[in-house]
C-alpha positions in Angstrom: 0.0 0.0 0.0 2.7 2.4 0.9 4.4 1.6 -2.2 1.4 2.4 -4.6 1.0 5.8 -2.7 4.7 6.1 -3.3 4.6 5.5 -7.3 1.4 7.9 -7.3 3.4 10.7 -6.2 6.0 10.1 -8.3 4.2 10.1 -11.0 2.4 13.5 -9.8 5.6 15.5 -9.0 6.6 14.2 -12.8 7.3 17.4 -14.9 5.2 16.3 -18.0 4.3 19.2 -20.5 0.7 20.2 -19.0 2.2 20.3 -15.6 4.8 22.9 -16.2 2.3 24.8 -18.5 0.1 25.2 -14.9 3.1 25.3 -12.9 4.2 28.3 -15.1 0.8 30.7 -14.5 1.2 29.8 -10.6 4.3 31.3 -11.1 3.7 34.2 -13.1 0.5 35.1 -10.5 3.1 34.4 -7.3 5.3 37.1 -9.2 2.3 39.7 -9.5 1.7 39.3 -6.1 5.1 40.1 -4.6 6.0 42.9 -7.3 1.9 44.4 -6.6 2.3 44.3 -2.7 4.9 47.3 -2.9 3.1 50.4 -1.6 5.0 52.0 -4.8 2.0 50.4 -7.0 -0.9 52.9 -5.2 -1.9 55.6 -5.0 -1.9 57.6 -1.1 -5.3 56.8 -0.3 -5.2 53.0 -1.4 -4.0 50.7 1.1 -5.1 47.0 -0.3 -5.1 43.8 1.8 -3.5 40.8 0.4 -6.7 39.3 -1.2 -7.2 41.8 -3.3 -3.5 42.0 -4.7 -3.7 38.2 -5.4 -7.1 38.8 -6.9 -5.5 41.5 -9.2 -2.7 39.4 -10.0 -4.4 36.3 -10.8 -7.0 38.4 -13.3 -3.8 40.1 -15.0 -2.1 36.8 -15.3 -5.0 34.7 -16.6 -6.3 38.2 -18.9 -9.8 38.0 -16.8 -10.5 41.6 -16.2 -12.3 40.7 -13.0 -11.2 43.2 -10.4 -11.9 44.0 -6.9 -9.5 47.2 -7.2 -9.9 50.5 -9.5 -7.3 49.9 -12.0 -7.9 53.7 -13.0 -7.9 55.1 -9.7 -6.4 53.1 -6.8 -2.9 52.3 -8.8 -0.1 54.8 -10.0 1.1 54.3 -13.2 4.1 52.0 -12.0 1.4 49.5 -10.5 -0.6 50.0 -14.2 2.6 49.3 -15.9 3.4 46.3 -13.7 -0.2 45.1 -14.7 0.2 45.7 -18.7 3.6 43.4 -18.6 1.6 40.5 -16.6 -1.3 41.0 -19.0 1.3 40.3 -22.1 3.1 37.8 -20.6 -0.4 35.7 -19.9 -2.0 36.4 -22.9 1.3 34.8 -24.3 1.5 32.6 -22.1 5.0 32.3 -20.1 6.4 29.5 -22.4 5.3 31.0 -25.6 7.1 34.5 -24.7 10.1 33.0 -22.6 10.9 30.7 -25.7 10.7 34.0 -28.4 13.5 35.5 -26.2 15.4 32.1 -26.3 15.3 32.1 -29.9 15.8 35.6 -30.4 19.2 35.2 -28.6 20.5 32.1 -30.6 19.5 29.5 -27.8 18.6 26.2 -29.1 15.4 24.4 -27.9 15.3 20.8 -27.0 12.6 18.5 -27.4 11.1 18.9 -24.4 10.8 22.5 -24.6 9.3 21.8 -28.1 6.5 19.9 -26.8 5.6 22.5 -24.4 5.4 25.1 -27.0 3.2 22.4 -29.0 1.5 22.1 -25.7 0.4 26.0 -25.6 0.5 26.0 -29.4 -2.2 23.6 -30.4 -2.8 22.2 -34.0 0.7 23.0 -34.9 3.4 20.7 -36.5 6.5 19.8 -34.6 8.4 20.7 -37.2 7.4 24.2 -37.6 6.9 25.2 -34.0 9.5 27.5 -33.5 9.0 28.9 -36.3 5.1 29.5 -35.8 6.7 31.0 -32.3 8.3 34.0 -33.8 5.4 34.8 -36.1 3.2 34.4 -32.9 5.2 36.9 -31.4 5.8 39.6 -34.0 2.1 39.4 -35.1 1.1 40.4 -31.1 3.5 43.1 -31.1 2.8 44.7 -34.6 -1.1 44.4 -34.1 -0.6 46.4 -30.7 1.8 48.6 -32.1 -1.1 49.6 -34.8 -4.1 49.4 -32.2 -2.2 51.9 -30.1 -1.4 54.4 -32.7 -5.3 54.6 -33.6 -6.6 54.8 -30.2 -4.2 57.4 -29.2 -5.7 59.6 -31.9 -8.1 60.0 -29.4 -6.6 59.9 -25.9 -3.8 62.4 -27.0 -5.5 65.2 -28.0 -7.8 64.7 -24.7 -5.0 63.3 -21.9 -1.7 65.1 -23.5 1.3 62.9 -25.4 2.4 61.0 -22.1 -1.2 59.8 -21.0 -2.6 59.4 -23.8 0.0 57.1 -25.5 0.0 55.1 -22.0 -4.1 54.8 -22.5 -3.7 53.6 -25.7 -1.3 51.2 -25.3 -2.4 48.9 -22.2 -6.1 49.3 -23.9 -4.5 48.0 -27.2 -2.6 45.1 -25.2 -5.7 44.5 -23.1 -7.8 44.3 -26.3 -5.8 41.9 -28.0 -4.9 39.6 -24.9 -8.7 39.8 -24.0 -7.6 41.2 -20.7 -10.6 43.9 -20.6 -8.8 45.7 -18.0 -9.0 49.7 -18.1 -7.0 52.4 -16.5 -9.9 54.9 -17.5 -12.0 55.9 -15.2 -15.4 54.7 -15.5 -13.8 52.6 -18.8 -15.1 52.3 -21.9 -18.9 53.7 -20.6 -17.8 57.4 -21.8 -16.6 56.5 -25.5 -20.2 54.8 -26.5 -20.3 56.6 -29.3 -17.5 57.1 -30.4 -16.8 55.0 -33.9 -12.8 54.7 -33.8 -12.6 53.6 -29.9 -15.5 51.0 -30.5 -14.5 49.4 -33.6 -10.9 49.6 -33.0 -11.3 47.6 -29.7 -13.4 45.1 -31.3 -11.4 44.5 -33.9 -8.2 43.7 -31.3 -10.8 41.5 -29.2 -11.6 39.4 -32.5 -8.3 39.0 -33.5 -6.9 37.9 -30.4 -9.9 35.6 -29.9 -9.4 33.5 -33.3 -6.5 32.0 -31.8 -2.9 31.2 -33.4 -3.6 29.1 -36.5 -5.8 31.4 -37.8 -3.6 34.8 -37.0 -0.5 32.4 -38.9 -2.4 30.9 -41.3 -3.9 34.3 -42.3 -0.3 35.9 -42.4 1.0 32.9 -44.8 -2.0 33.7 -47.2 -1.5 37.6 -47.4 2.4 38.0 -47.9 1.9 34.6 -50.7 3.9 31.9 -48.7 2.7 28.1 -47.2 -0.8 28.1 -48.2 -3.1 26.5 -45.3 -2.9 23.0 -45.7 -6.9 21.2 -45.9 -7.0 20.8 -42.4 -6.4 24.5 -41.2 -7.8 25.4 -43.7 -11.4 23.5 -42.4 -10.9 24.7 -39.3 -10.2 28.3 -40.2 -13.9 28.2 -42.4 -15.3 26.7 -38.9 -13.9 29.2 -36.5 -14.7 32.1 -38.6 -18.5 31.2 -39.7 -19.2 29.5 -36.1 -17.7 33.0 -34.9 -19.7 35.2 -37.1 -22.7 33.7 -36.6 -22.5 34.0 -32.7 -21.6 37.3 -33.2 -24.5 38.2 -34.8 -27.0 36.5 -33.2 -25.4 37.9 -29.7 -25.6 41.6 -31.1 -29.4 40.8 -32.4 -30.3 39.3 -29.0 -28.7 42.4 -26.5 -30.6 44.7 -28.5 -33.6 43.2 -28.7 -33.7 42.1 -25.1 -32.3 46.0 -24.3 -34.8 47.8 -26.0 -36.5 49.7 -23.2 -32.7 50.0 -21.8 -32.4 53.9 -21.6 -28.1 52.8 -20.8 -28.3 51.2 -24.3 -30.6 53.5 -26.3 -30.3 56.6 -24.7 -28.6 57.9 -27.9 -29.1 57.2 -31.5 -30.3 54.2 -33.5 -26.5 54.1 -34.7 -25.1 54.0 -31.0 -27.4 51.1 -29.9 -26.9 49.0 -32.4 -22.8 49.6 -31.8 -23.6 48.7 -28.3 -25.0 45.8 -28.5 -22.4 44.7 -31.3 -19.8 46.1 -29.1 -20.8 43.7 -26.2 -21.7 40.6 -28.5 -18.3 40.7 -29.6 -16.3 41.0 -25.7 -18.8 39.0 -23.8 -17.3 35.9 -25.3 -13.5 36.9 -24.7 -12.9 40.3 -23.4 -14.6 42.2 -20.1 -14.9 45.9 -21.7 -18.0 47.0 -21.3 -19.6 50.5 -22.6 -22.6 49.9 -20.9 -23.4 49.1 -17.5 -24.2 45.9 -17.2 -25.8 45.5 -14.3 -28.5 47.3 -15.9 -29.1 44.6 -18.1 -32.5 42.4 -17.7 -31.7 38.9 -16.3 -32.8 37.2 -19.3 -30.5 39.5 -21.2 -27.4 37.9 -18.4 -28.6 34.2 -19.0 -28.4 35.0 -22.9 -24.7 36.6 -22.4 -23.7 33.8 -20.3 -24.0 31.0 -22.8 -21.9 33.4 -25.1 -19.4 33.6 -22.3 -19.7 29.3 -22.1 -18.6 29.1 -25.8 -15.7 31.5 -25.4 -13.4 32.1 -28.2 -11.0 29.9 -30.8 -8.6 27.1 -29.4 -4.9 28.3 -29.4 -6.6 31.8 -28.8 -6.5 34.5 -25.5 -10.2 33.3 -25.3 -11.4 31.0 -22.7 -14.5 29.4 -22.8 -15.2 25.8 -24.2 -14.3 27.0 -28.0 -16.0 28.0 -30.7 -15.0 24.5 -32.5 -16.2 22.3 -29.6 -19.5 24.3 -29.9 -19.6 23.9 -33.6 -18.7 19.7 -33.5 -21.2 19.1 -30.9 -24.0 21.3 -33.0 -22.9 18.9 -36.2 -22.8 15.4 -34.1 -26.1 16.1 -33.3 -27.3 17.1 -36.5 -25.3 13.5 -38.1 -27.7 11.7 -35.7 -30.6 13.6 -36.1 -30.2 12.9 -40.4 -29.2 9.5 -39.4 -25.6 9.7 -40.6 -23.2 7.4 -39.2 -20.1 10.1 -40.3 -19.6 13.9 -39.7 -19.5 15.4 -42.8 -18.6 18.7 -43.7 -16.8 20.2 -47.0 -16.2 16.9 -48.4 -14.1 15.8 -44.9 -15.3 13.3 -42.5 -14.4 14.3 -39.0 -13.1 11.2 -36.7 -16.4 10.9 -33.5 -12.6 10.5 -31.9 -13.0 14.3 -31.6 -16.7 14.3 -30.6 -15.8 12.3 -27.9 -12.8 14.7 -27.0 -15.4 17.8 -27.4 -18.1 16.1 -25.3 -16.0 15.2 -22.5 -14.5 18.8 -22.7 -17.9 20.4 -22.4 -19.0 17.9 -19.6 -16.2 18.7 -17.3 -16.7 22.5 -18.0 -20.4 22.4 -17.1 -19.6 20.6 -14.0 -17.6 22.8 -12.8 -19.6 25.7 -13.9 -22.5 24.0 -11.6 -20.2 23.1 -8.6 -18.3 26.7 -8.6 -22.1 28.7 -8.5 -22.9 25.8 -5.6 -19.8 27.0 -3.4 -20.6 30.6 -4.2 -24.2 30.7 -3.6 -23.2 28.8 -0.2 -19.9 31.4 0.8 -22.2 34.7 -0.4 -26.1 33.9 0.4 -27.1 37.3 0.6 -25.8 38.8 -2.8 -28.5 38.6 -5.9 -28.1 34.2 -6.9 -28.6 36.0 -10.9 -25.7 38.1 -10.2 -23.5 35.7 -8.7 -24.2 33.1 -11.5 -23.4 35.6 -14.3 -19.7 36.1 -12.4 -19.0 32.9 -11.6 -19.2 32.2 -15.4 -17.7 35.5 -16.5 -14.9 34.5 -14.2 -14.3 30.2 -15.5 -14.6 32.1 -19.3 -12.3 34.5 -18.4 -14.7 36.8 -19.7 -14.8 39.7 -17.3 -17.6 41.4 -17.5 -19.2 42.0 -14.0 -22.0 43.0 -12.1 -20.0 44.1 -9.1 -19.9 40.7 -7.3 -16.3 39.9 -6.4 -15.5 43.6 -4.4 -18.6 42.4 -2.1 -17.8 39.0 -1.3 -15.8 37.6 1.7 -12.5 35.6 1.5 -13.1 32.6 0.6 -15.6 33.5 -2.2 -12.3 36.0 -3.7 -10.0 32.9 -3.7 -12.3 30.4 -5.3 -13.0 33.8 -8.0 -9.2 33.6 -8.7 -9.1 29.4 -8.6 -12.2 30.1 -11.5 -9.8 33.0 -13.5 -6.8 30.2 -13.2 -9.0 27.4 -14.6 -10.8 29.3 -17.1 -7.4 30.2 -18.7 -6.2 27.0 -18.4 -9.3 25.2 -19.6 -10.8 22.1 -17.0 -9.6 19.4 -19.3 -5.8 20.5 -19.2 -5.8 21.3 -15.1 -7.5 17.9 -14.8 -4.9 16.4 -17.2 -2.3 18.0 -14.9 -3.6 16.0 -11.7 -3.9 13.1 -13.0 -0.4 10.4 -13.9 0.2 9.9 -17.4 -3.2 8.2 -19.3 -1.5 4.6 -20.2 -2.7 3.7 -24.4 -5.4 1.0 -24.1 -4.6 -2.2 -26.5 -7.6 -4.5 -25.4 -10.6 -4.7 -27.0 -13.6 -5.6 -25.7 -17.1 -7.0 -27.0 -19.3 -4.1 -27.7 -22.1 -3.7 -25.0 -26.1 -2.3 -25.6 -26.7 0.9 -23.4 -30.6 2.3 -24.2 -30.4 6.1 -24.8 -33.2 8.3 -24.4 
């Protein structure tokens, strides 16, 4: 007996790929903490306990945007630019970005540090992995670069040269890491209506949330080199129309829903419609918000939150269960409803290998949807049950938008917030990968059993 328990935590403390992917974020988020916890980072009349700091850390580092703290107010601009370098690092992921610098300086990777990259790299080839790393990289960088320059077009001539290319810059970062963090105060609210903030910060929030084979494959096709082969380039078609349609009909739905909303329609046809576009588009990725949300209906919430379930693009900053899960699950069901023994789509059957890998996915992320609004409801009895639902999954999508729940809940309810931002980045199925010793291939093959369905 002694001895299993003995091989079982070997096996545990085994360094496999996963593991040091969730051993790096614990890391990065330990880092925040002790860097945050200077009194440097505040202004005079902040003095934050150590909840919140870990809170504010764990949201940077995981590119939640949940916050207990005013980004805007209660932190000088050294603890703002200490959040903006832990938002970049997590929305590249420590491995990703400590591996560009490797290769940047001549180092040579090893195997192992290959199959982490593929790890945090999904869908890409051994062979072309660090490769794929630099173009990651460069592609984050330029696209900030250019989403800065346009939003300080209009924070410059309002805030001066100084604050206004700092605004720009950690909104253009946030944007594209799907951080939804804002050192403005009262955030996006004020710029409603303004066209070039709005659709600049959607389009950074979109890009960011189609995830890396996309961004690459997209790059290959405009400067003419490495067309995407028929497999990206099936999944490109599915992440793009699952994502456009979802985008529509969440736009659609918040206005419709939002009518009578006077926060959403207290200016022009034009403006509404933005609005609700403008929150389609980050309620399944990003927290940035230009209305209040909290002044949404609660039908309006429960819409949002399945948006917020579905998340964004594997390989992406988005969270969620994926836009390609969603989509393989929606055809699966269709193949059985048509009586099709195959998944067919563009002339490509897809293996039920990966409807089994998407159904599992989306079990264990419900699950722990259900079990995380449980604890909550039982820690925090007396806030609103609608409001504490609509966090709790705003949190495990990484989503960010709020209704104010996590600055009025106790301890306990703050930890397991940042335990929901850490596994939401993450996703369920790779922390439950992480805990559990390596799965051993299965050779046998058993005579196939009758189980009545329905």
């Amino acid at each position: 007996m002694i001895n299993r328990y003995h091989d079982w935590a070997a096996a545990l403390l085994r360094l496999t790929p996963t593991r040091i992917m969730v051993l790096s974020f614990i890391l990065l988020i330990l880092l925040c903490t002790a860097i945050l916890m200077h009194p440097a980072c505040y202004t005079s009349n902040t003095t934050p306990n150590f909840i919140d700091v870990v809170f504010m850390s764990t949201s940077a580092v995981c590119i939640t945007g949940l916050t207990t703290l005013d980004v805007a107010t209660d932190f000088t601009r050294l603890g703002q630019c200490v959040i903006l370098f832990f938002i970049q690092i997590g929305g590249l992921g420590m491995v990703t970005f400590t591996s560009s610098l490797l290769v940047l300086f001549g180092a040579k990777l090893g195997l192992g540090h290959r199959k982490m990259l593929q790890e945090y790299l999904p869908g890409i080839e051994m062979s072309s992995i660090l490769r794929v790393t630099k173009y990651v990289v460069l592609v984050f960088f330029v696209v900030e670069l250019l989403g800065a320059l346009i939003l300080s077009l209009v924070w410059v001539p309002i805030y001066g040269w100084g604050d206004g290319l700092f605004h720009a810059l950690f909104h253009s970062v946030a944007s594209l890491c799907n951080a939804g963090i804002s050192t403005i105060p009262n955030g996006l609210i004020t710029y409603r209506s303004n066209v070039l903030i709005n659709f600049t910060v959607m389009a950074m929030v979109i890009v960011g949330g189609l995830g890396y084979v996309v961004i690459i494959e997209f790059v290959k096709f405009f400067v003419g080199k490495d067309r995407a082969s028929m497999h990206h380039r099936l999944h490109i078609r599915i992440v793009l129309m699952t994502s456009l349609i979802l985008t529509i009909i969440g736009a659609i739905g918040i206005f419709l829903f939002e009518n009578s909303n006077p926060e959403l329609n207290s200016n022009s046809l034009g403006t509404a419609i933005m609005a609700a576009l403008f929150q389609s588009v980050t309620c399944r990725s990003c927290g940035y918000s230009t209305v209040d949300i909290s002044s949404f209906e609660p039908y309006t919430k429960q819409f949002m939150m399945g948006l917020m379930f579905i998340g964004g693009a594997t390989g992406s900053t988005a969270s969620g269960i994926k836009v390609t899960t969603f989509a393989l699950l929606i055809m699966a069901t269709w193949a059985q409803i048509k009586g099709k023994r195959d998944i067919e789509i563009e002339g490509r059957r897809i293996p039920w290998t990966r409807v089994a890998h998407a159904t599992s996915l989306t079990i264990i992320a419900f699950f722990t949807v259900i079990a995380v609004i449980v604890i909550l409801n039982y820690l925090e009895p007396n806030i609103d049950y609608a409001d504490l639902v609509f966090d709790a999954v705003s949190a495990l999508g990484t989503v960010g938008l709020s209704t104010g729940v996590p600055s009025r809940c106790g301890v306990l309810a703050k930890l397991l917030f940042c335990v929901c931002m850490f596994i939401g980045r993450l996703g369920p199925f790779t922390v439950a990968l992480s805990l559990i010793s390596q799965p051993n291939p299965q050779h046998t093959t058993y005579p196939e059993g009758n189980i009545l369905i329905g």
